[in-house]
PyMOL Python script that loads the backbone (N, CA, C, O; Angstrom):
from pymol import cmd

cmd.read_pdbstr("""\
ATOM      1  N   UNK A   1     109.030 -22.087  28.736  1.00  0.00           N
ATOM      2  CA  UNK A   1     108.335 -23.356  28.696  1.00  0.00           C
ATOM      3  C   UNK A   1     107.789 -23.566  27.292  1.00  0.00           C
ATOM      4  O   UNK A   1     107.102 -22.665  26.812  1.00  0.00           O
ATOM      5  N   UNK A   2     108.006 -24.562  26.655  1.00  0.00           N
ATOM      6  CA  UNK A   2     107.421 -25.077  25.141  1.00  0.00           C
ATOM      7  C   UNK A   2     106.497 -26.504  25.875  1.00  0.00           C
ATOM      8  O   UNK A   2     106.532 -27.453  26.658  1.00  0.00           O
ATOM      9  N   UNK A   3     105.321 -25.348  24.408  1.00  0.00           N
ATOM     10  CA  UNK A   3     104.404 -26.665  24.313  1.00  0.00           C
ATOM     11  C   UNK A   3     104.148 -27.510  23.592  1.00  0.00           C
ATOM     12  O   UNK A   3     103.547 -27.149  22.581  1.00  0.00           O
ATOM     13  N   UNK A   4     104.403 -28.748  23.707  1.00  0.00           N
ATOM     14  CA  UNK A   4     104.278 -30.057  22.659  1.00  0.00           C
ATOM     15  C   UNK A   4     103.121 -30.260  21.538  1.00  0.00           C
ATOM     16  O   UNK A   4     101.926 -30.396  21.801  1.00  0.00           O
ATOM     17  N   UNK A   5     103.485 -30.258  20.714  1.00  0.00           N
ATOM     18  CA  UNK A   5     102.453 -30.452  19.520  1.00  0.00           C
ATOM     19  C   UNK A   5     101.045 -31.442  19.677  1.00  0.00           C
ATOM     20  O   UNK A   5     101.271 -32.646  19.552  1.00  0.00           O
ATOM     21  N   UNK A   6      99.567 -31.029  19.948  1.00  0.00           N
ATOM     22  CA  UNK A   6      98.889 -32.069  19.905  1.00  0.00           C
ATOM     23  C   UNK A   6      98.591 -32.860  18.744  1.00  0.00           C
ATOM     24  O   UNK A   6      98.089 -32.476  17.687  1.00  0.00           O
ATOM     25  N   UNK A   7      99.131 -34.532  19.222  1.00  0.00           N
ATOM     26  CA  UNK A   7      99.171 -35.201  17.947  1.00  0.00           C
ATOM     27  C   UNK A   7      97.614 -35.949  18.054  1.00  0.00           C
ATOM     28  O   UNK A   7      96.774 -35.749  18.932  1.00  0.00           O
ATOM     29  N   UNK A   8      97.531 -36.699  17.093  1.00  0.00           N
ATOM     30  CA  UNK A   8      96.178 -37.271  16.781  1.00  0.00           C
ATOM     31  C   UNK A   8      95.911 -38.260  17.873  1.00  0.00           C
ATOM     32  O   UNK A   8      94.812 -38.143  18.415  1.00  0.00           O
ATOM     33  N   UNK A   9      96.648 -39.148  18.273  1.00  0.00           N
ATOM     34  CA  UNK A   9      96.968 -40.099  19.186  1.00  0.00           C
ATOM     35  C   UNK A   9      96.538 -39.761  20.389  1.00  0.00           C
ATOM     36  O   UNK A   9      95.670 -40.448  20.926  1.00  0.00           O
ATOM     37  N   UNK A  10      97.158 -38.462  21.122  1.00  0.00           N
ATOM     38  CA  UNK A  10      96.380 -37.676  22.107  1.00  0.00           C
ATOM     39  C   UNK A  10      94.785 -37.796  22.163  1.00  0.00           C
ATOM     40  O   UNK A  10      94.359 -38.096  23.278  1.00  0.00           O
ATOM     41  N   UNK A  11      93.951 -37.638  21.287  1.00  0.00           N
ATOM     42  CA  UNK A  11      92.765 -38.065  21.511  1.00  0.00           C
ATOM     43  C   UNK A  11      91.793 -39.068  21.228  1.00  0.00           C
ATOM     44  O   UNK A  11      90.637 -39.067  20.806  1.00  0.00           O
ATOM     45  N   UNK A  12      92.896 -40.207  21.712  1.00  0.00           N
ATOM     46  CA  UNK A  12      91.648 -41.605  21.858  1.00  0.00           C
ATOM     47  C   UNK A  12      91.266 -41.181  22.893  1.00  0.00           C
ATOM     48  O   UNK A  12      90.120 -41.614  23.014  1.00  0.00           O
ATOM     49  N   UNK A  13      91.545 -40.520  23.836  1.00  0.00           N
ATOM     50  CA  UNK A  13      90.728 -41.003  25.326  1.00  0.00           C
ATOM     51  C   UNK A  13      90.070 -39.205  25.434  1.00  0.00           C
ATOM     52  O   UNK A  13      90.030 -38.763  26.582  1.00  0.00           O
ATOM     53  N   UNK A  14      89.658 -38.382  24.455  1.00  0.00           N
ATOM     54  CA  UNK A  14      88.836 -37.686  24.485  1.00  0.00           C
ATOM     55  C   UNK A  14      87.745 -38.096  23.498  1.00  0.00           C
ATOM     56  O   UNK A  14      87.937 -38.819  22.520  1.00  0.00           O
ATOM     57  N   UNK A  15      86.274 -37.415  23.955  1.00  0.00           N
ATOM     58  CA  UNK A  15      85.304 -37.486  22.917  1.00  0.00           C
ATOM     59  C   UNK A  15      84.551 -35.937  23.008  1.00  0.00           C
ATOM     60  O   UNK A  15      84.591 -35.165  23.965  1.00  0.00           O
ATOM     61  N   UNK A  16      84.002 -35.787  21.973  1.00  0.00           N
ATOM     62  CA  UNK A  16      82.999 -34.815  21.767  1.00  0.00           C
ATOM     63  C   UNK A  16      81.904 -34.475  23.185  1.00  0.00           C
ATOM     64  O   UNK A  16      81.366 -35.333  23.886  1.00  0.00           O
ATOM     65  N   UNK A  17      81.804 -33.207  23.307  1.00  0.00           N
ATOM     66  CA  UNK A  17      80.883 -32.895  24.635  1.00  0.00           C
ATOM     67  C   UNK A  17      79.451 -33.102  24.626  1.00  0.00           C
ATOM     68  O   UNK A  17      78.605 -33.278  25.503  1.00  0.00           O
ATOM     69  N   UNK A  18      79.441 -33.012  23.174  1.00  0.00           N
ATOM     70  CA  UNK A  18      77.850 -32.983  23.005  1.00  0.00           C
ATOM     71  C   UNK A  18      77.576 -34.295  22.593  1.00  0.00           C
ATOM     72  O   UNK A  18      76.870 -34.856  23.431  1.00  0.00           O
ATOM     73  N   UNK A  19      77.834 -34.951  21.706  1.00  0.00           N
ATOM     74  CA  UNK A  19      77.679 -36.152  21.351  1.00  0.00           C
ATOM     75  C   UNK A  19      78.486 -37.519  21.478  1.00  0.00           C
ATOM     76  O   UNK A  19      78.497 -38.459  20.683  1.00  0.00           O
ATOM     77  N   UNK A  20      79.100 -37.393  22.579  1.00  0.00           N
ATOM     78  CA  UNK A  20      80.357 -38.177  23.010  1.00  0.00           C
ATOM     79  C   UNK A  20      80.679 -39.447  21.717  1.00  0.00           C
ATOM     80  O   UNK A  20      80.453 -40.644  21.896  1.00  0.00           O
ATOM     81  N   UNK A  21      81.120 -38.983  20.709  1.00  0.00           N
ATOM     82  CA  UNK A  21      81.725 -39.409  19.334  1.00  0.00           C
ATOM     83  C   UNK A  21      83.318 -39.401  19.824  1.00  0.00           C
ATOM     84  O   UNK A  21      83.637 -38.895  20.899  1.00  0.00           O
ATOM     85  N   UNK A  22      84.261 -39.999  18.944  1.00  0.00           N
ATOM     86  CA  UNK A  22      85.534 -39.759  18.686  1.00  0.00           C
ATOM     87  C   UNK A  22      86.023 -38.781  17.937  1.00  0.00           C
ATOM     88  O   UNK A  22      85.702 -38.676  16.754  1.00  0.00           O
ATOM     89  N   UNK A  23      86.726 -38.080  18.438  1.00  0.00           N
ATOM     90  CA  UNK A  23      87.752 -37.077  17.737  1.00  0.00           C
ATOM     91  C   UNK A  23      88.400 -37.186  16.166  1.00  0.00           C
ATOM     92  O   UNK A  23      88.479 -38.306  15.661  1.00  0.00           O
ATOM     93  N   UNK A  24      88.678 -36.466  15.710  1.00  0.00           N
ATOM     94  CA  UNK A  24      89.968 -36.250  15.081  1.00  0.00           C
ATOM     95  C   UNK A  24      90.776 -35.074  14.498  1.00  0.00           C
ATOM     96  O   UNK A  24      90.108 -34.283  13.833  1.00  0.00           O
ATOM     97  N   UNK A  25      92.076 -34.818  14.625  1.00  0.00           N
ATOM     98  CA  UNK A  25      92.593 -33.696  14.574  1.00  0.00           C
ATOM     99  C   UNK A  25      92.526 -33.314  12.648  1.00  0.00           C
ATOM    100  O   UNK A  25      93.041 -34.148  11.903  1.00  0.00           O
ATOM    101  N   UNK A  26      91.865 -32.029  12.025  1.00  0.00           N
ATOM    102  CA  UNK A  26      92.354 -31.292  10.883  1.00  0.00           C
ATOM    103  C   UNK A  26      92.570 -30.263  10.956  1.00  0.00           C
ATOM    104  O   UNK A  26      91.865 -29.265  11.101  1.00  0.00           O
ATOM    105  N   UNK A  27      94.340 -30.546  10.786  1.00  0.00           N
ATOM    106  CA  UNK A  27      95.019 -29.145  11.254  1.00  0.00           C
ATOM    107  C   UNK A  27      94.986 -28.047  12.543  1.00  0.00           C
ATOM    108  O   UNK A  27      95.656 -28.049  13.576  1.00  0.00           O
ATOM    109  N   UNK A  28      94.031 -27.189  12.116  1.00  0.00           N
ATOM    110  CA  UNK A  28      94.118 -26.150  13.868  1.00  0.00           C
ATOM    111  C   UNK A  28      92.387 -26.294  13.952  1.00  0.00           C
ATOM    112  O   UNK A  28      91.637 -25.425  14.396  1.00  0.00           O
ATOM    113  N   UNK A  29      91.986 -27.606  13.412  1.00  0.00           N
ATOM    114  CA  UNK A  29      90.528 -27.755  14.230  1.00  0.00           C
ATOM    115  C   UNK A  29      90.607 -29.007  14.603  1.00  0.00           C
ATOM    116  O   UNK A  29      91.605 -29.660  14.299  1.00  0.00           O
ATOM    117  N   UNK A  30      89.339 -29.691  15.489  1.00  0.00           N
ATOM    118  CA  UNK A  30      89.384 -30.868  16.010  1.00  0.00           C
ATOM    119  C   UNK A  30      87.657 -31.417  15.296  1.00  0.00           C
ATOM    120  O   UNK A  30      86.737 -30.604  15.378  1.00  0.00           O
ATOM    121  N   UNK A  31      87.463 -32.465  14.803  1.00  0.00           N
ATOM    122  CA  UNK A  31      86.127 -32.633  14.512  1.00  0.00           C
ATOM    123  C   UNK A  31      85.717 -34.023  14.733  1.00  0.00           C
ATOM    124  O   UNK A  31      86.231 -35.120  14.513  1.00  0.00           O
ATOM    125  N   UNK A  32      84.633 -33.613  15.233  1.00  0.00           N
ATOM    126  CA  UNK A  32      83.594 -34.947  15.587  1.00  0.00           C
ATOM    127  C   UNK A  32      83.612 -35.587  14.918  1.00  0.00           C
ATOM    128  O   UNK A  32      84.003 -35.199  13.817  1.00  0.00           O
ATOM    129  N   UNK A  33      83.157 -37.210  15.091  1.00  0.00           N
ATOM    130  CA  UNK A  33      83.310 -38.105  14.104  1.00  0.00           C
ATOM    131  C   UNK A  33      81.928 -38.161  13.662  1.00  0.00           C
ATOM    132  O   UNK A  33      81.486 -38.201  12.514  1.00  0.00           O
ATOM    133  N   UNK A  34      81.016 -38.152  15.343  1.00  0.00           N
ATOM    134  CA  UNK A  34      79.528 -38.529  14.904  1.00  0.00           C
ATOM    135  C   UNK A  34      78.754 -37.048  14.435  1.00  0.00           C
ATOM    136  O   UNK A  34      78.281 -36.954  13.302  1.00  0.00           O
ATOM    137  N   UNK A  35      78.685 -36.029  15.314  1.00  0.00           N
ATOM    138  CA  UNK A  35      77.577 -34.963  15.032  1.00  0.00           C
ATOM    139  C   UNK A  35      78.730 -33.707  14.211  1.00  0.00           C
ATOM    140  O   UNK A  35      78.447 -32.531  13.982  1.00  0.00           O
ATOM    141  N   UNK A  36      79.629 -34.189  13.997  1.00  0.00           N
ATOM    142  CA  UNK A  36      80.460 -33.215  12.633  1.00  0.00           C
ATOM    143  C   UNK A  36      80.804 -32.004  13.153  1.00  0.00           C
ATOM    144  O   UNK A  36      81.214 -31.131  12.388  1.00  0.00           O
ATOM    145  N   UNK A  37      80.685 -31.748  14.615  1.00  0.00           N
ATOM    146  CA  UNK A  37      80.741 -30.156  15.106  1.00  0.00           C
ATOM    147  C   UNK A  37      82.347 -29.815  15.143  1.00  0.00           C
ATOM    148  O   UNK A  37      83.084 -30.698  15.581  1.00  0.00           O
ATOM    149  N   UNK A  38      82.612 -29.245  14.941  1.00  0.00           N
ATOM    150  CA  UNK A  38      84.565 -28.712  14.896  1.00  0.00           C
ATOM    151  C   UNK A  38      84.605 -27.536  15.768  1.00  0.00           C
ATOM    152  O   UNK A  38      83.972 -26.482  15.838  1.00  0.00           O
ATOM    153  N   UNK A  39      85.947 -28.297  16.657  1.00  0.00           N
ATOM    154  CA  UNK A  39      86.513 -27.349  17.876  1.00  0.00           C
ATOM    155  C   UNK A  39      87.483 -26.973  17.401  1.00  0.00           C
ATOM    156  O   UNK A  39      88.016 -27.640  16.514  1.00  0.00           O
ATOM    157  N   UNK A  40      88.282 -25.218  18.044  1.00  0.00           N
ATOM    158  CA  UNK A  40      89.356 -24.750  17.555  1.00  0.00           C
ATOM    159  C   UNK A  40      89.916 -25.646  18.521  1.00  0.00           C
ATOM    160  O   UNK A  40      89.417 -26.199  19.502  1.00  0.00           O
ATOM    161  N   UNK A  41      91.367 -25.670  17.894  1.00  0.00           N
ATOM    162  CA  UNK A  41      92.345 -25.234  19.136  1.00  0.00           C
ATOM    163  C   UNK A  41      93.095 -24.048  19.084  1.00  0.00           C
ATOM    164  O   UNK A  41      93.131 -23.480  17.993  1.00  0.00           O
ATOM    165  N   UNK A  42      93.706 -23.549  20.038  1.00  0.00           N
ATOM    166  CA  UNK A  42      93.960 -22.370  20.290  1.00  0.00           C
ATOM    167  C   UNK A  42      95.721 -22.111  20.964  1.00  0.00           C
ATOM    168  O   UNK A  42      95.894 -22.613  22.074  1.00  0.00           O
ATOM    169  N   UNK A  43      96.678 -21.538  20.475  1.00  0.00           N
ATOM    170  CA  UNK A  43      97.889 -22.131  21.275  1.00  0.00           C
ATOM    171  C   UNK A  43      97.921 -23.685  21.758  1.00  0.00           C
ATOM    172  O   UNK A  43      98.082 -24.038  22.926  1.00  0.00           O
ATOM    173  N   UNK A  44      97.758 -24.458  20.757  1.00  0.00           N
ATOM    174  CA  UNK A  44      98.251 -25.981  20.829  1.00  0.00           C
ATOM    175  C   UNK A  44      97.197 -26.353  21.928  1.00  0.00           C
ATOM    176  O   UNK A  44      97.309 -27.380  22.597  1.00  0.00           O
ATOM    177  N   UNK A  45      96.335 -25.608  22.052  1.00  0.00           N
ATOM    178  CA  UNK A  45      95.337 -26.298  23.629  1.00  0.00           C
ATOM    179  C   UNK A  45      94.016 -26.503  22.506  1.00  0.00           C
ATOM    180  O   UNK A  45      93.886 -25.676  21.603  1.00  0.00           O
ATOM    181  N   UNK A  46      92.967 -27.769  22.649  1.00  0.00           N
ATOM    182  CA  UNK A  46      91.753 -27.711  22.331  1.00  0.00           C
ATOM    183  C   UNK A  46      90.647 -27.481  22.878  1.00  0.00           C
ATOM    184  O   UNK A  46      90.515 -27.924  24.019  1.00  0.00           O
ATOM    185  N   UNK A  47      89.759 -26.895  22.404  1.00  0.00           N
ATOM    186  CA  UNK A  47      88.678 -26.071  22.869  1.00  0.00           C
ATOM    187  C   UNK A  47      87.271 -26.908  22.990  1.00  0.00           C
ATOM    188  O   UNK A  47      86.369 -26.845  22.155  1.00  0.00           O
ATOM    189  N   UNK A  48      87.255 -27.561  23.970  1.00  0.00           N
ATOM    190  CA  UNK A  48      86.244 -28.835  23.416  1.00  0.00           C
ATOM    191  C   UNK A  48      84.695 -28.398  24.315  1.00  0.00           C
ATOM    192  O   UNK A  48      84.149 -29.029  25.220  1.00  0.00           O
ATOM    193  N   UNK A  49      84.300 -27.157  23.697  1.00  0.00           N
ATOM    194  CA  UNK A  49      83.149 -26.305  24.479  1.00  0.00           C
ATOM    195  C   UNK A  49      82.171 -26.781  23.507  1.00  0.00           C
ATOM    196  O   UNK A  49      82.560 -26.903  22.346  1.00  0.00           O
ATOM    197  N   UNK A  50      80.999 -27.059  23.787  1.00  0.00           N
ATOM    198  CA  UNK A  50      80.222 -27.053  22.866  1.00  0.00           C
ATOM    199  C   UNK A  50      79.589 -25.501  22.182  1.00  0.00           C
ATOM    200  O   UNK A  50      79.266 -25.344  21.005  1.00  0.00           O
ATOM    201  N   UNK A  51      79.518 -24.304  23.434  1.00  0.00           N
ATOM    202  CA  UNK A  51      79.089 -23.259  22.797  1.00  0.00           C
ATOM    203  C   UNK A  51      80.009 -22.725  21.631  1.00  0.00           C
ATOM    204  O   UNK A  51      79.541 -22.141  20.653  1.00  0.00           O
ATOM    205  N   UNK A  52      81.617 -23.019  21.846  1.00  0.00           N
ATOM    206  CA  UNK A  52      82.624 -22.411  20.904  1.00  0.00           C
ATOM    207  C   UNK A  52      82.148 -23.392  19.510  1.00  0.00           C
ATOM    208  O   UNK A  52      81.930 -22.795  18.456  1.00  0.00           O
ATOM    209  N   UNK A  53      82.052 -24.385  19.542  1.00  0.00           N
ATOM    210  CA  UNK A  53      81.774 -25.307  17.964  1.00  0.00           C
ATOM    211  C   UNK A  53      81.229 -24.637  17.304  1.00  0.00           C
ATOM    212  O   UNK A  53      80.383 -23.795  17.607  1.00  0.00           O
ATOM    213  N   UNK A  54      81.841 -25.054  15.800  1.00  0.00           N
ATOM    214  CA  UNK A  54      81.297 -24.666  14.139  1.00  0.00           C
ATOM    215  C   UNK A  54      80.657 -25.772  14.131  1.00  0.00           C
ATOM    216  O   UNK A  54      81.100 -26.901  14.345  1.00  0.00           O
ATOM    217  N   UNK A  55      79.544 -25.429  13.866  1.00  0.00           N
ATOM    218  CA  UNK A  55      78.703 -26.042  12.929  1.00  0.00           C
ATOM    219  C   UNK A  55      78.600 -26.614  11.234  1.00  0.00           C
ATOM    220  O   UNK A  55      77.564 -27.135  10.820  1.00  0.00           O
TER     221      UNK A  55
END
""", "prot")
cmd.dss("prot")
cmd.show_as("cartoon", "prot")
cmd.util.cbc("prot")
cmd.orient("prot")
């Protein structure tokens, strides 16, 4: 089974957990638009935990 590349497009209809902001994908992180926190992703899956976020 192959997994499809997450493209940027994929996340209009996600937002941030903590600050429900808009997304956007850089590279193998995902970052908030409003409170700046960056999620990994991990094997093409994103990690949208607030405890996992960089600060």
């Amino acid at each position: 089974m192959s997994v499809e590349p997450l493209l940027a497009k994929d996340l209009r209809w996600v937002v941030c957990p903590v600050c429900h902001q808009s997304l956007e994908r850089e590279g193998d992180i995902i970052t908030c638009n409003g409170c700046r926190r960056r999620y990994p992703i991990v094997d093409g899956i994103p990690v949208l935990l607030a405890d996992r976020a960089l600060i």
